[in-house]
C-alpha positions as CSV (number, residue, x, y, z in Angstrom):
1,X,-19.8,32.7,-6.3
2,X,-17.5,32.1,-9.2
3,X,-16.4,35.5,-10.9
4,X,-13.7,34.1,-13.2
5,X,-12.3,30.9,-14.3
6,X,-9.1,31.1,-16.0
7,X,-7.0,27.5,-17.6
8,X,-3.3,27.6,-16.5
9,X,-2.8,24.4,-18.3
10,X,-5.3,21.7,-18.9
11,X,-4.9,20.0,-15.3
12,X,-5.1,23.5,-13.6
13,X,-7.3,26.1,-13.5
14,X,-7.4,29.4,-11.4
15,X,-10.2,30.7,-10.2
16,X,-11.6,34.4,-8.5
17,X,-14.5,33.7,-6.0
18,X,-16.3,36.5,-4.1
19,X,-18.2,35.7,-1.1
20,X,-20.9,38.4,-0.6
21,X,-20.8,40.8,2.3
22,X,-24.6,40.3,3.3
23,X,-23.8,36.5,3.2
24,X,-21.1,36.5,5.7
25,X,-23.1,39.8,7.9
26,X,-25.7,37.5,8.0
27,X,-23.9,34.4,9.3
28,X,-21.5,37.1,11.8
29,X,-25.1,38.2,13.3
30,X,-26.4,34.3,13.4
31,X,-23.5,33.9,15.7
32,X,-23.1,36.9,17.5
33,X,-27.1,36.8,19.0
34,X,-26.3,32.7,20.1
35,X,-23.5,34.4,21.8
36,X,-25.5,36.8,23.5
37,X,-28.5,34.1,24.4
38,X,-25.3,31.9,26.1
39,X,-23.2,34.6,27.6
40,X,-22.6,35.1,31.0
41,X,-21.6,38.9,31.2
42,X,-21.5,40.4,35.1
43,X,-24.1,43.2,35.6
44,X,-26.4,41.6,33.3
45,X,-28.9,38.9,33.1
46,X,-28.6,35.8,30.8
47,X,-29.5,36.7,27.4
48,X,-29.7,40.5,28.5
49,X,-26.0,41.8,27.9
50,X,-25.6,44.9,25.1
51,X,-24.4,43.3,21.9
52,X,-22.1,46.2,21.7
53,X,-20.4,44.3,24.7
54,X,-20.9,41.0,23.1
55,X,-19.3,42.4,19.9
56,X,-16.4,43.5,22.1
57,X,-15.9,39.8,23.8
58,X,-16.7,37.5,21.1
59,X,-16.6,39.5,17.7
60,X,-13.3,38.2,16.7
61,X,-13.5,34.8,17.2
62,X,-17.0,34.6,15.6
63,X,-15.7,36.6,12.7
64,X,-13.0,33.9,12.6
65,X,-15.1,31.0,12.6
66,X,-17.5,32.6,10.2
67,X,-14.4,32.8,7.7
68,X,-13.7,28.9,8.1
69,X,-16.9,27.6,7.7
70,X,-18.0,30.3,4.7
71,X,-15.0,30.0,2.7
72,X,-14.8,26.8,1.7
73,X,-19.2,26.3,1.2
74,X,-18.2,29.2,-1.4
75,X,-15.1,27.5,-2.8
76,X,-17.3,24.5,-3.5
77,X,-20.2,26.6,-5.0
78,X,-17.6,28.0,-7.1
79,X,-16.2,24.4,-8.6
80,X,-19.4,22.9,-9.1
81,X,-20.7,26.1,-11.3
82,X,-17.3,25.6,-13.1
83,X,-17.6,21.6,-13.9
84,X,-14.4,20.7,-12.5
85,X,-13.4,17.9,-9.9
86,X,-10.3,19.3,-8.4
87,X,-7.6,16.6,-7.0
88,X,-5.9,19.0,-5.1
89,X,-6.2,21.2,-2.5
90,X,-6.4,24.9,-3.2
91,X,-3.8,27.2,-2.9
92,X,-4.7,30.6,-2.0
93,X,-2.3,33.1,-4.7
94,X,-3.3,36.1,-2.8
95,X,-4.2,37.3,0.6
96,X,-7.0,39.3,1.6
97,X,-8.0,41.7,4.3
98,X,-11.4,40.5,5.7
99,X,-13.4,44.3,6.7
100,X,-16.8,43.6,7.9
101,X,-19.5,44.5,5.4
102,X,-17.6,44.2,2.5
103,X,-17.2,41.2,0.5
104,X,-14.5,38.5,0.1
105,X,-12.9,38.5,-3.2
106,X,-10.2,35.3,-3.4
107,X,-8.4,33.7,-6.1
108,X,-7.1,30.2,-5.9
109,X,-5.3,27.7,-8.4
110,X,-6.0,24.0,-8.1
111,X,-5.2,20.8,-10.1
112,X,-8.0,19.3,-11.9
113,X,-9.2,15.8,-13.5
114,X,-8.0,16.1,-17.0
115,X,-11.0,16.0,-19.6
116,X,-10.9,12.9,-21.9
117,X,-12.5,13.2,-24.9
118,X,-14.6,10.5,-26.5
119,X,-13.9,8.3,-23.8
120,X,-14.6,4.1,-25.3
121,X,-14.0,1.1,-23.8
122,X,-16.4,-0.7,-25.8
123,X,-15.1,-3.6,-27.7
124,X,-11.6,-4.2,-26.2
125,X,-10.0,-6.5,-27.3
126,X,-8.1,-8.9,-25.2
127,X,-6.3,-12.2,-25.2
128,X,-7.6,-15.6,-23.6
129,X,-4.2,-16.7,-21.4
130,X,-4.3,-20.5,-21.3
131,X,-4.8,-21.8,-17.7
132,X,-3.3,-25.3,-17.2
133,X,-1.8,-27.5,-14.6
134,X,1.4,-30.1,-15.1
135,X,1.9,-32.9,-12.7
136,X,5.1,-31.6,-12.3
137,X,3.6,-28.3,-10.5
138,X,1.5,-30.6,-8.0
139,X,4.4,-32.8,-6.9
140,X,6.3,-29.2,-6.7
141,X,3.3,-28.2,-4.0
142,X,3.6,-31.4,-2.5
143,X,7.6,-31.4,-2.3
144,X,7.0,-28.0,-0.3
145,X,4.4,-29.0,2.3
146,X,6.9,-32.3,2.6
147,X,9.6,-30.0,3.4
148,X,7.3,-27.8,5.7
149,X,6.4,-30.6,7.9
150,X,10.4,-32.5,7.9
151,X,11.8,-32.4,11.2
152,X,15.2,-32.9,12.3
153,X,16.7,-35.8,14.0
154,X,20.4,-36.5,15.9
155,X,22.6,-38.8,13.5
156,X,26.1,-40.4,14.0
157,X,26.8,-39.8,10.6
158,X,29.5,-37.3,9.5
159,X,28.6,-33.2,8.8
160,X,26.8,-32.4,5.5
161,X,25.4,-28.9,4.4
162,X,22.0,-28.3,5.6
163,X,22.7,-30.0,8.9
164,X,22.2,-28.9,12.0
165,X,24.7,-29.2,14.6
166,X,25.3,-27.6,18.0
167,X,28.9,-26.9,18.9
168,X,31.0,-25.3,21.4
169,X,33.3,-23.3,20.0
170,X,36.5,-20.2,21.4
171,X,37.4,-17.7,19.6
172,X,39.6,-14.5,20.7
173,X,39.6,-15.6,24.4
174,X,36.0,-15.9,24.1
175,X,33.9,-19.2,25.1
176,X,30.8,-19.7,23.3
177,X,28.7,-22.8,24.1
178,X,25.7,-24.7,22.6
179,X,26.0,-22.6,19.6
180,X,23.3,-24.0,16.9
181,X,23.8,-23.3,13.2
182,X,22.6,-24.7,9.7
183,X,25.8,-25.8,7.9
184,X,25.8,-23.5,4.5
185,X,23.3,-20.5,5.7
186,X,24.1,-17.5,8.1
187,X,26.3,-15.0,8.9
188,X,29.1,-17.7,8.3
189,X,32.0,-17.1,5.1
190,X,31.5,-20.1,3.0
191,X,35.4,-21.2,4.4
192,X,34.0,-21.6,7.8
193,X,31.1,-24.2,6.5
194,X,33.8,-26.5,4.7
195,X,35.6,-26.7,8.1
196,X,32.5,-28.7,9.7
197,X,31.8,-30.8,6.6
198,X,32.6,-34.4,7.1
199,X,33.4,-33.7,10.9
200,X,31.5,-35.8,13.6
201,X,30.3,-36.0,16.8
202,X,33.0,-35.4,19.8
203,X,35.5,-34.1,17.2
204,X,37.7,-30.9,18.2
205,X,39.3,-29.2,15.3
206,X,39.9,-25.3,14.0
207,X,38.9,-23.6,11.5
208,X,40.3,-20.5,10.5
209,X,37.9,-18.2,8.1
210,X,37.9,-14.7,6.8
211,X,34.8,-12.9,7.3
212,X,33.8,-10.2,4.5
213,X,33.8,-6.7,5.4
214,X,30.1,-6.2,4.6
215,X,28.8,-9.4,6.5
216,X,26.9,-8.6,9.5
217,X,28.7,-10.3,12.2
218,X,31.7,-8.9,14.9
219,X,34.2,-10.9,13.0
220,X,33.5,-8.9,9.6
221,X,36.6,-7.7,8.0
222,X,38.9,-10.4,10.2
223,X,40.2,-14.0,9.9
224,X,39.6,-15.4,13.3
225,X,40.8,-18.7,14.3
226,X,37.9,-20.7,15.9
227,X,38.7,-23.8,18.3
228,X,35.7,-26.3,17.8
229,X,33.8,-28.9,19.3
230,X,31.0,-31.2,17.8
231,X,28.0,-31.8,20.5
232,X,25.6,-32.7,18.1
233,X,24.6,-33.1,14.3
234,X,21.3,-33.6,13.2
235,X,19.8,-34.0,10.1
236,X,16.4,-33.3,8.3
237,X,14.1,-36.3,7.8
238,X,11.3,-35.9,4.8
239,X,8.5,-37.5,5.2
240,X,7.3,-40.0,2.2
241,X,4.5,-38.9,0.5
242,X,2.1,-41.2,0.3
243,X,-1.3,-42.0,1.6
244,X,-0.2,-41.8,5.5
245,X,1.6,-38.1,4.9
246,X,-1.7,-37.5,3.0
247,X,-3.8,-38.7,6.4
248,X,-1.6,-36.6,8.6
249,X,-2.6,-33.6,6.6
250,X,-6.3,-34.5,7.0
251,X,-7.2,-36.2,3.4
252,X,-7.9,-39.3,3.0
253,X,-5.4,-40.7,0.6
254,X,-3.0,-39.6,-1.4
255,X,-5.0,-39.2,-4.6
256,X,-7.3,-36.9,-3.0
257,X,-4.5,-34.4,-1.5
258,X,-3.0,-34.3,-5.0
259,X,-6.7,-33.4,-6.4
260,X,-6.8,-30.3,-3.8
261,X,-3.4,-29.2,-4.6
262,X,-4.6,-29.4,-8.4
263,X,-7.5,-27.4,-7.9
264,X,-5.6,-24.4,-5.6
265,X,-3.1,-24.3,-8.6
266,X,-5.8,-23.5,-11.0
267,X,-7.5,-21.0,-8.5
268,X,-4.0,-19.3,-8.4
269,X,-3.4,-19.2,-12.0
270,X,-7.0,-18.3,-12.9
271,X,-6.4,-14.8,-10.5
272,X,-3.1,-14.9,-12.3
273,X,-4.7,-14.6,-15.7
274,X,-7.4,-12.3,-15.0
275,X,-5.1,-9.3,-13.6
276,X,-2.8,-10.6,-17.1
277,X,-5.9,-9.3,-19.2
278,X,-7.1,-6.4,-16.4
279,X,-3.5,-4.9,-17.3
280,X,-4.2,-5.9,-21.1
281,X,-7.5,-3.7,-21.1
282,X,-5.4,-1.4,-18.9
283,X,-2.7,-0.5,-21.6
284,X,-4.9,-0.3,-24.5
285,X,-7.4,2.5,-22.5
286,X,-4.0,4.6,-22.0
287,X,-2.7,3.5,-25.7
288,X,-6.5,5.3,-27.3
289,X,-6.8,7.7,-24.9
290,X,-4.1,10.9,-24.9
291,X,-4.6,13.3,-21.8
292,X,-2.0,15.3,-19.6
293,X,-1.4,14.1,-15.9
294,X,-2.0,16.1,-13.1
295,X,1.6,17.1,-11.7
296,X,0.4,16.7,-8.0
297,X,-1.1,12.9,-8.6
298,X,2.4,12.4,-10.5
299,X,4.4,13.2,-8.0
300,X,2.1,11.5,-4.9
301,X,2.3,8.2,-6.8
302,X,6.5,8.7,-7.0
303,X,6.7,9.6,-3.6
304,X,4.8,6.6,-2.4
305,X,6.6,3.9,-4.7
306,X,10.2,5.8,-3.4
307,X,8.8,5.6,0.6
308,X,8.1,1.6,-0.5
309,X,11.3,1.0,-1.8
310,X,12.7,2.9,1.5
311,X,11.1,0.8,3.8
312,X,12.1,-2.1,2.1
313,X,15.5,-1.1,2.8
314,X,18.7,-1.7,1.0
315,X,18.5,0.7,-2.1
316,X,21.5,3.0,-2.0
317,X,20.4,5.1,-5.2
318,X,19.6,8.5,-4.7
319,X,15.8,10.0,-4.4
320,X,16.6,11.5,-7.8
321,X,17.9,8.4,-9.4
322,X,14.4,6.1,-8.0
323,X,12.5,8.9,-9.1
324,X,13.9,8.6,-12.7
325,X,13.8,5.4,-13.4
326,X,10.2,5.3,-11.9
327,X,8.5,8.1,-13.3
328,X,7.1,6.3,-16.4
329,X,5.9,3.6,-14.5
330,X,4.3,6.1,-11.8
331,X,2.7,7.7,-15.0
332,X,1.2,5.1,-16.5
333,X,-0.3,3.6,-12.9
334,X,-2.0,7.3,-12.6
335,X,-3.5,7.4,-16.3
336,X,-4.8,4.3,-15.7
337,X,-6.4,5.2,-12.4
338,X,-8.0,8.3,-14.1
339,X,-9.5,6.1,-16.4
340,X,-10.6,3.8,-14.6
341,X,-11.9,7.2,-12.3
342,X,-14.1,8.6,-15.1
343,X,-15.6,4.9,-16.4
344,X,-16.8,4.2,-12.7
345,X,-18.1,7.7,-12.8
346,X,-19.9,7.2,-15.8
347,X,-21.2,3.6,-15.7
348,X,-22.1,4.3,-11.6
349,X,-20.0,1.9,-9.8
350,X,-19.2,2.3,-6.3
351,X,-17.9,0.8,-3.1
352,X,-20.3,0.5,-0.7
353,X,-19.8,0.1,3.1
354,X,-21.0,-3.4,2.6
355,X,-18.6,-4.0,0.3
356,X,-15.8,-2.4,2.7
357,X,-17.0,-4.3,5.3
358,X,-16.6,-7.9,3.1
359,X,-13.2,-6.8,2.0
360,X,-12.2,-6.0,5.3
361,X,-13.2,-9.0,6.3
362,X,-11.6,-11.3,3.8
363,X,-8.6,-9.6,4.7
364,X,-8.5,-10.7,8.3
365,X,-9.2,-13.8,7.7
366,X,-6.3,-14.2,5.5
367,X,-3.9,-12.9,7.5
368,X,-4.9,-14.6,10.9
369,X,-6.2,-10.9,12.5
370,X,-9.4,-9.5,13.2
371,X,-11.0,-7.1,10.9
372,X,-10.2,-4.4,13.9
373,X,-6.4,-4.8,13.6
374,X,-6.7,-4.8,9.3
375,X,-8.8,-1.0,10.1
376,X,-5.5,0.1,12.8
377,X,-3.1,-1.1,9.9
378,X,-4.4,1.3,7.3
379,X,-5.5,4.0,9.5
380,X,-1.7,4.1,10.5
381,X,-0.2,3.3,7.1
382,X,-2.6,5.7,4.9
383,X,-4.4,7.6,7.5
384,X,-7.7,6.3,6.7
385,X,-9.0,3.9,5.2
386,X,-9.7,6.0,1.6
387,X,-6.7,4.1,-0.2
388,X,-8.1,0.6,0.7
389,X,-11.4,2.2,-0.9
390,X,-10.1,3.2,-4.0
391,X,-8.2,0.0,-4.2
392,X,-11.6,-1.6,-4.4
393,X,-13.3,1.1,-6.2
394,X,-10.8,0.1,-9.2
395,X,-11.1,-3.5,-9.2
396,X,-14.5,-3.5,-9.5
397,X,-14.3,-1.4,-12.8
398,X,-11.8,-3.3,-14.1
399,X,-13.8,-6.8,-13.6
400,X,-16.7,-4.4,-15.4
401,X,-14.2,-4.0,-18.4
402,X,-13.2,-7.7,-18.6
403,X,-17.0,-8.4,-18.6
404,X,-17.7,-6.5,-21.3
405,X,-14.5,-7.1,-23.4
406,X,-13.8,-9.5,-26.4
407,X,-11.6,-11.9,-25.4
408,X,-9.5,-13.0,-28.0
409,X,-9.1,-17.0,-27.7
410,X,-5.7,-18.5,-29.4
411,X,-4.6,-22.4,-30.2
């Protein structure tokens, strides 16, 4: 039961719980006479044994797993009589000796969901963003699947950048053969690239190149003289886009492939402009609301955008110097989830495990996998699948707030 509950700051609280003694005796005796009814003791029959001997051989460890299981039914009595929602675990400030008999008195400090007073999000106010598509943007798309679908093809025709061309080439008494490269991309010094423009088939020639220090390649830091040989160029054929190219993708003609690309551009930009006014309603809730933020959600949220950046790879700034620069981001992404906490709370959204099971779904089948593999990837990344949860926990109250707001529609 809760004996004291005393504000260390508004996001933490410390509190004293005692545990009474006939409460745990009681739950010490449950276990001790199923021990008795199981044990198998020489001497004696099943179920007949002395419970001073049973005392003696399994005391301890029932004591033990009385503490485990007690302890934390009582730390969960003692939040719920003090109205907070903790989002942390406990941290025990003193230790106790457990004597049987006598009760457990504990104190523990824990982070807390800040309170927000007068919580609104009535009448927010938000701006329409225009959705519209140019004919520019749809022969963009087309250019691209054009380019997807080029192939390459052998030519007679001098070296140009963005060819391909197989050569034989020596270098430091070493004999490379059928080498295939595209002229301009690689880990090639721009000086070696102009050495194969305008060469042709058959030709022998060298090229000399010096190779920067931090290019990843043996020859980085050197000027290596390269002995080459021309086997083969060839070059990248685009297709015309017209009705036949339109055919090949499966449309009928050209008109109607230009219709489909039209209509996933919209798509796009619609999704576009409803997460524009989700962060709109976003930054006016933490603009009328003024609460402090938990230090242990703080510093999760930095930790996890700094592992991010990690594992992206190629960041040399310090911890320290990420952490910095991201803290008022990582700030404002945890005042907005705590919002968006305490309105789902309030207007009774949830995730259900049909809704997890859609999501998980949809996931799979945008990324080629089955919805097994999508549950491995977050089990492994996050450790269950509580992140992907939330995720879905706070669109849904933020399609809520767009629902209800004002949107504010320009020229």
């Amino acid at each position: 039961m809760l004996k004291a509950l005393e504000d260390i700051s508004s996001t933490k609280k410390r509190l004293k719980i005692e545990v009474p003694a006939e409460a745990i005796e009681s739950e010490i005796k449950r276990g001790l006479n199923e021990a008795q009814k199981m044990a198998r003791i020489p001497g004696f029959r099943p179920g007949k044994a002395p419970m001073h001997l049973i005392e003696k051989k399994f005391g301890k460890e029932i004591e033990a797993d009385v503490l485990e299981k007690i302890i934390p039914e009582y730390y969960l009595k003692a939040i719920k009589e003090a109205d907070i929602t903790p989002v942390s675990r406990p941290v025990v400030e003193e230790s106790f000796d457990f004597k049987r008999n006598e009760p457990i008195s504990m104190t523990v400090s824990v982070e807390v969901m800040p309170r927000v007073e007068n919580l609104d999000y009535e009448n927010v106010t938000v701006k329409e963003v225009p959705v519209e598509v140019r004919d520019e943007e749809v022969d963009a798309v087309l250019n691209r699947l054009a380019e997807e679908r080029a192939t390459y093809e052998s030519v007679d025709d001098a070296v140009n950048t963005g060819d391909l061309v197989t050569i034989d080439y020596t270098v430091e008494d070493a004999v490379s053969n059928d080498v295939v490269l595209k002229v301009g991309s690689g880990p090639y010094p721009q000086e070696f690239f102009d050495g194969l423009v305008g060469k042709k088939k058959d030709e022998e020639f060298i090229i000399e190149a010096s190779f920067p220090e931090d290019l990843q390649t043996q020859f980085a830091g050197k000027r290596p003289k390269f002995e080459v040989k021309i086997k083969d160029i060839k070059r990248r054929n685009l297709s015309a886009i017209d009705d036949e190219f339109a055919k090949d993708m499966g449309f009928e003609n050209i008109g109607q492939l230009k219709d489909r690309a039209k209509e996933n551009i919209i798509a796009y930009k619609n999704r576009d402009a409803e997460r524009t006014k989700q962060r709109e309603i976003c930054d006016k809730l933490i603009e009328s609301h003024s609460f402090d933020v938990p230090e242990g959600l703080l510093n999760a949220e930095i930790s996890g955008i700094i592992d991010e950046i990690r594992a992206a790879g190629n960041d040399q700034r310090t911890d320290e110097e990420i952490r910095k620069e991201i803290k008022p981001h990582a700030e404002k992404s945890v005042r907005a989830s705590i919002l968006l906490e305490l309105i789902g709370e309030k207007e009774g959204i949830n995730v259900s495990d049909e809704d997890m099971k859609k999501e998980i779904l949809n996931i799979a089948q945008r990324s080629y996998v089955s919805p097994e593999n999508v549950m491995k990837y977050y089990i492994a990344k996050e450790g269950s699948l509580e992140r992907l949860k939330q995720a879905m926990f706070e669109k849904k109250v933020l399609n809520f707030l767009l629902n209800k707001a004002k949107i504010e529609r320009g020229e």
